[in-house]
N, C-alpha and C positions, 0 to 999 in steps of 0.2 A: 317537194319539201326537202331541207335540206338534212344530212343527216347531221345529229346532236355532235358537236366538238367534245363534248368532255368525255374522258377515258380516264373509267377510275378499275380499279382491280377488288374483287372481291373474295372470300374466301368460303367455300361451300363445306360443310361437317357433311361427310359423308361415310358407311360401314368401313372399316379397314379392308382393305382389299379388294373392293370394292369399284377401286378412284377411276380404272381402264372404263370399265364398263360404262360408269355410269355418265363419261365423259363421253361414249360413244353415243348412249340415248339423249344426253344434250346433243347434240350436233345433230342427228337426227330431227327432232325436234325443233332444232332453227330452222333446217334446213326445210322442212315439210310445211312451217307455219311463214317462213319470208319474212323470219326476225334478222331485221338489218342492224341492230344497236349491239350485237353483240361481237366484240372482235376477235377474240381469243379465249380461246378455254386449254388451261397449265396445268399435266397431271407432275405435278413436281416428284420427285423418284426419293428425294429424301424428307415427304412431310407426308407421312402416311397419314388416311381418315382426310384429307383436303384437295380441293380442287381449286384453281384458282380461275374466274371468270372474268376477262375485261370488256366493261358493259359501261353505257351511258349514264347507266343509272340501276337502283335495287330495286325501281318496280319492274324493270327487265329480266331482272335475275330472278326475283320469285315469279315471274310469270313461266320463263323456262322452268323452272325446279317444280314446280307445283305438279305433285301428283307422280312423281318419279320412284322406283325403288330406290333403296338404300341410301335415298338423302336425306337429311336428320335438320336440314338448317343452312341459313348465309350465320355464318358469324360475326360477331358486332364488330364494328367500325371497318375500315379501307386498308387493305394490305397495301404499302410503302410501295411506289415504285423501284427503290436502292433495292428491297428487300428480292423483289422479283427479277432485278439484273443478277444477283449474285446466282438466284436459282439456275437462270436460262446462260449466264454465261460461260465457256470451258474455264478452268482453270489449271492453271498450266503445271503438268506435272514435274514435281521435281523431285520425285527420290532419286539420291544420288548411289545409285548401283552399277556395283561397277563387276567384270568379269573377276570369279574367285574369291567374291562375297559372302558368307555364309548367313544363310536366312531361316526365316519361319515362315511358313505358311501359314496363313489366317484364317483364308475360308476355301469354298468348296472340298471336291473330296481328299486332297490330301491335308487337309487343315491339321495344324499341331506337327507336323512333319519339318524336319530339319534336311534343309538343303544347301549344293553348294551353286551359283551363279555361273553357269558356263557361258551365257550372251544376254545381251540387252538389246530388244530393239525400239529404240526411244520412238519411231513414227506412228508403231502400230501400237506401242505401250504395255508389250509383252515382253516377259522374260523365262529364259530357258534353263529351267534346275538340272540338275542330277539330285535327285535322291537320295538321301544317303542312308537312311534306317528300309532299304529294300534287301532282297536276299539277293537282286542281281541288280545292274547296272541300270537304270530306270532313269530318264532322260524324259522331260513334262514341259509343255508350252503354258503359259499360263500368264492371264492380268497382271501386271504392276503390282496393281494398288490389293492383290491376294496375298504378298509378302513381306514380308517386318524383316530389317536388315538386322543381326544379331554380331556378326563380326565382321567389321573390314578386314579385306587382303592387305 
């Protein structure tokens, strides 16, 4: 038999924080019953409470789900395929930071901290502070996207 062409995307309500797990008991669960109609399952990192499943169809998807912790429901209608390229595709970073930049930090543990840009490395998408509200010289590797640019050099 051949398998169904159509591939639609589906959107599963599941607990917040939940999404890892419960992505791991679907897969499981294909994998043990030789459900072939399911192609992908998408724990998207910015839609907390959601998983995204692309399946032939919703009687596939409530047959996975059924009887799973912490799933609550498919939500009505078909998540957009545009919708699911923006999630899975990189997008290209461009803060424009440059050495001798004076920043904020955002998050982790120096969040709220005022720093100055000693290097940028655009491949790995890390930048190297100095510290400046430290009682000595404090030098931090950290994420890009942890820092808000507050004055150009």
């Amino acid at each position: 038999m051949e398998a169904s062409k159509v591939r639609n995307f589906y959107a599963i309500k599941v607990t917040g924080g939940q999404e890892m797990s419960v992505a791991i008991m679907l897969e499981e669960r294909i994998k043990t019953n030789g459900i072939n109609e399911v192609f992908s399952i998408i724990v998207p990192p910015a839609l907390k409470g959601y998983l995204i499943v692309e399946s032939s169809g919703p009687h596939v998807v409530k047959l996975i789900i059924s009887g799973i912790r912490h799933v609550r429901g498919i939500a009505p209608g078909l998540v957009p395929k545009t919708d699911i390229m923006n999630m899975v595709s990189k997008k290209p970073t461009g803060p424009a930071i440059k050495t001798g930049d004076m920043v904020e930090v955002v998050s982790g543990p120096f969040r709220g901290m005022q720093a100055q840009v000693m290097g940028y490395n655009a491949e790995r998408g890390e930048v190297v502070l100095n510290i400046l509200e430290s009682a000595f010289p404090l030098q931090v590797t950290i994420p890009v996207d942890q820092v808000r640019t507050v004055k150009k050099s």
